[in-house]
C-alpha positions in Angstrom: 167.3 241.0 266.4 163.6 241.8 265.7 161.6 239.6 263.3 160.4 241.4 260.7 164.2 243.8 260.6 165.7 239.6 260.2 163.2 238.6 257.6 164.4 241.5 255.6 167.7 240.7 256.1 166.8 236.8 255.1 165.3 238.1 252.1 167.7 240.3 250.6 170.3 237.8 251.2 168.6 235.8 249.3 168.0 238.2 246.5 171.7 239.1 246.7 172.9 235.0 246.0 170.8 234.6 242.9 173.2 234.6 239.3 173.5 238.3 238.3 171.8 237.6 234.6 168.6 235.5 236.4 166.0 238.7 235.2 167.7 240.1 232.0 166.5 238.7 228.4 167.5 240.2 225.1 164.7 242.8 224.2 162.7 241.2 220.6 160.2 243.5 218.5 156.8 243.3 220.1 154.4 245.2 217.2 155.7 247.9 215.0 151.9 248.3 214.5 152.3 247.4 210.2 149.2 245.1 208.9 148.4 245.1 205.8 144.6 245.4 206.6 145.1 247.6 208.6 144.1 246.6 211.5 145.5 245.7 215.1 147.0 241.9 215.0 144.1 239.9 217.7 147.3 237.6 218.4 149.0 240.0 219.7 146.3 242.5 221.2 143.4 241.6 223.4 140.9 240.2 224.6 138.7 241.2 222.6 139.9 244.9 221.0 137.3 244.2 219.1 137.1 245.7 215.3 135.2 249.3 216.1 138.1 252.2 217.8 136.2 255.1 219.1 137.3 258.4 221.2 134.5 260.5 223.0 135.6 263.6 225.3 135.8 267.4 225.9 138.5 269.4 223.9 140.7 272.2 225.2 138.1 274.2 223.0 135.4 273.3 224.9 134.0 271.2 222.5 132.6 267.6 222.2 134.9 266.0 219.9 133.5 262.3 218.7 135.8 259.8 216.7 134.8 256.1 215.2 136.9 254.1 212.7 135.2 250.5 211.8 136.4 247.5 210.3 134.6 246.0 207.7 134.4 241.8 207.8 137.0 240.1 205.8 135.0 236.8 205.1 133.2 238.1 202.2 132.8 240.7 199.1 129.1 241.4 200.0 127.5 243.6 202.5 128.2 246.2 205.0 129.5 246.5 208.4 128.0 249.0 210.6 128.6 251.3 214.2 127.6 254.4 215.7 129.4 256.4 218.5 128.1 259.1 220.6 126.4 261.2 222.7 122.7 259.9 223.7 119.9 263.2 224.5 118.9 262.3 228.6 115.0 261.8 227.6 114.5 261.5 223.7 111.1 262.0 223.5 111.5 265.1 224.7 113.7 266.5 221.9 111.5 267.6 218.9 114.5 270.0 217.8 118.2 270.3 217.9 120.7 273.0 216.3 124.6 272.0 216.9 127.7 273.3 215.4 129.6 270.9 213.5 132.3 270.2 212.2 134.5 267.6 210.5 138.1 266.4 211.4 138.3 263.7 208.9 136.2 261.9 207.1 137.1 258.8 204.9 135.8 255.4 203.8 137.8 252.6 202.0 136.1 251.2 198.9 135.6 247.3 197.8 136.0 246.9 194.0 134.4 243.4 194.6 131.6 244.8 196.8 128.3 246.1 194.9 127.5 248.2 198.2 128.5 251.3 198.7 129.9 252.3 202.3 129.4 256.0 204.0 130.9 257.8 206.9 128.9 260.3 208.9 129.0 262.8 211.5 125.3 263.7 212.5 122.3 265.1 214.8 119.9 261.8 214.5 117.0 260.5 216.6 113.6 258.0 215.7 110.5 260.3 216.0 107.8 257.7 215.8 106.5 254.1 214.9 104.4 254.1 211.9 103.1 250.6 212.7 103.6 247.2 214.1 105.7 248.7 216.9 108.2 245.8 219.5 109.7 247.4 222.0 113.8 247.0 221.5 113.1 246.7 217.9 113.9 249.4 215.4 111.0 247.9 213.2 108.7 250.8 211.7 110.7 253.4 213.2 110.9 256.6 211.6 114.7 258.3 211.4 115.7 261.8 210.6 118.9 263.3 210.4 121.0 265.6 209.0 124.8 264.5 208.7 128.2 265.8 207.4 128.6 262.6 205.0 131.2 261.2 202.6 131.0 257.7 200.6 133.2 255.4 199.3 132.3 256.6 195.7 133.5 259.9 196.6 135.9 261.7 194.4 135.6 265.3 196.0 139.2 266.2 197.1 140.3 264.5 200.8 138.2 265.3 203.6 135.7 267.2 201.5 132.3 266.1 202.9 128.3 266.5 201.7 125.7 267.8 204.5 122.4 266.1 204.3 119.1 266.2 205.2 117.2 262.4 205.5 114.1 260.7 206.4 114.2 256.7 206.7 112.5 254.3 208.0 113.3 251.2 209.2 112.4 247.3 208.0 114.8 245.8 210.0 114.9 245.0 214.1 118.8 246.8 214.1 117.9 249.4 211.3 120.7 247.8 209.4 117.8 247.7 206.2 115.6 251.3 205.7 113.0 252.5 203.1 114.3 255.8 202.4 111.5 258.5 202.3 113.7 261.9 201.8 116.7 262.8 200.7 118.1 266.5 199.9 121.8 267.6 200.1 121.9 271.0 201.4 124.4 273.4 199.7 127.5 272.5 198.3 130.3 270.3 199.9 132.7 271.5 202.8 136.0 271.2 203.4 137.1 269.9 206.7 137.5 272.0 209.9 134.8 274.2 208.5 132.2 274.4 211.3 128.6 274.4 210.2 125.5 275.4 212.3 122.9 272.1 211.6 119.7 272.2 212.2 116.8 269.3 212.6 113.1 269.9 213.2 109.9 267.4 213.8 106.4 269.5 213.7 103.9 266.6 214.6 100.9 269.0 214.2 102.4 269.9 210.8 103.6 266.4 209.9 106.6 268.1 208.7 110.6 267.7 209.3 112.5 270.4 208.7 116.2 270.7 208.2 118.9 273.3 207.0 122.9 274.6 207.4 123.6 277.8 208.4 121.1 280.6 207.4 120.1 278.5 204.4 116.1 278.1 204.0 114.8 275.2 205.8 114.1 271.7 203.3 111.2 270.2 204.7 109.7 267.1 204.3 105.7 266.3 204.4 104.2 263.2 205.3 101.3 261.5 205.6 102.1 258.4 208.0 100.4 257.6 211.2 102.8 259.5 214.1 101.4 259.0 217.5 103.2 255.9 218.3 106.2 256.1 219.8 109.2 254.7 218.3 110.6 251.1 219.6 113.8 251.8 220.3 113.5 255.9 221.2 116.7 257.9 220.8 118.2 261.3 219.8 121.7 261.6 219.8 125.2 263.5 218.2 126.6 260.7 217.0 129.4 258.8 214.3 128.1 256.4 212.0 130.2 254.4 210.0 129.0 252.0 207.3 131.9 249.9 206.0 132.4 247.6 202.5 133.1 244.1 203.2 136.1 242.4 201.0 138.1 239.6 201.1 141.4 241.6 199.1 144.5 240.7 200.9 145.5 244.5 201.7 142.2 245.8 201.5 142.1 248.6 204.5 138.2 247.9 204.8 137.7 250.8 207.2 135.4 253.8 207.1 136.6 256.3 209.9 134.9 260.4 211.4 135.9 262.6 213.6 134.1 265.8 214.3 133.3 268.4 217.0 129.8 269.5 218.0 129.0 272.4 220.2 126.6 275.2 221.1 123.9 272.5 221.5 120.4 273.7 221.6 116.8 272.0 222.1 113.6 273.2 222.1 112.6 274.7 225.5 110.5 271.5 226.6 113.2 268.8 226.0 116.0 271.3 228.4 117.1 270.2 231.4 120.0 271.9 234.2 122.9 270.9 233.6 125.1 269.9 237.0 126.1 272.7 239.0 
């Protein structure tokens, strides 16, 4: 007999001799996914799941379709836990204006009544524009932020998934952004209902000292300013992006999340910042 056809043989007698009930165990309840935060159990799930879910891809619409639920820290009633999700412009400082349909899925975030902070979920068209002074490279510090976002808060009481678009200026004091001065502010129209796709616009006029921002064929809201804009910013970056800001709490049953999900599409630049796409 050949060697390898008698090692075969060898093996499945082998199999064939062991107790019929050697590989069977009575099946037990794994996860029937139930927290009462929430939240996936990290005994269970791992390593590291981590406590941001995100989903980034290309609908059967042809659309970019972005989703981010966060998990807000359960250690404490104060402060805020923050993450953004999405799609980063190829070279930044390029990009001096971007129009984008939007529109939201769902849009929620979960309240602390222990928590003086205020948490906000947004779905936006975002980027730093300059460094108004003291600029370290990596660091957010002195950067300059516009955007102009689908947003809902915590505080909310417009009916479910009924979001605010609005136009905003900050600028940073913090190395991570987590802290901003805010320098403008302006809702633009009145609140939308979700699956309602809105054309957004954001514009930076250097040689103006101007941004400019609007929905649909509103007028444009601008904002003037006076700062020094010929640095660059530290940490450059224009992007289509999730932002979640979450209330911290302690509550035993507290869901502590802030969750988005939007589409963007028909994404346009101005003519300098285009590049081909691949063939």
């Amino acid at each position: 007999m050949h060697f390898r056809t008698a090692l075969a043989w060898a093996a499945l007698a082998a199999t064939l001799s062991l107790p019929s009930h050697a590989a069977l165990e009575t099946l037990v309840e794994y996860d029937s996914f139930v927290s009462v935060d929430g939240d996936l159990d990290p005994n269970l799930w791992g390593p590291a799941y981590g406590p941001v879910e995100q989903k980034r891809y290309i609908n059967a619409a042809g659309q970019l379709e972005l989703g981010q639920r966060v998990l807000a820290k359960k250690t404490d009633n104060t402060g805020l836990t923050a993450a953004s999700y999405g799609l980063a412009f190829y070279d930044p400082a390029k990009i001096k204006e971007i129009a984008a349909n939007v529109a939201v899925l769902g849009i929620g975030s979960e309240p602390c009544a222990a928590n003086t902070e205020i948490g906000i979920s947004t779905a936006r068209l975002a980027g730093s524009f300059f460094n108004s002074g003291g600029k370290t490279a990596g660091s957010q510090l002195n950067d300059v932020i516009a955007q102009v976002r689908f947003e809902r808060s915590a505080a909310s009481v417009a009916p479910e998934g009924y979001s605010n678009i609005v136009a905003r200026v900050d600028k940073c004091t913090s190395a991570d952004c987590s802290t901003t001065t805010q320098l403008f502010r302006q809702q633009l129209g009145a609140s939308v209902a979700a699956n309602t796709s809105v054309r957004l616009f954001l514009r930076w006029d250097q040689a103006a000292k101007t941004f400019s921002f609007k929905r649909g064929a509103d007028p444009y809201a601008t904002y003037t300013y006076a700062m020094v804009d010929t640095v660059a910013p530290g940490l450059p970056f224009k992007a289509l992006q999730i932002r979640n800001i979450v209330e911290n709490c302690t509550a035993t049953g507290a869901l502590r999340s802030g969750w988005a999900a939007a589409t963007f599409d028909t994404v346009y630049v101005n003519a300098s910042g285009d590049r081909l796409p691949t063939p």
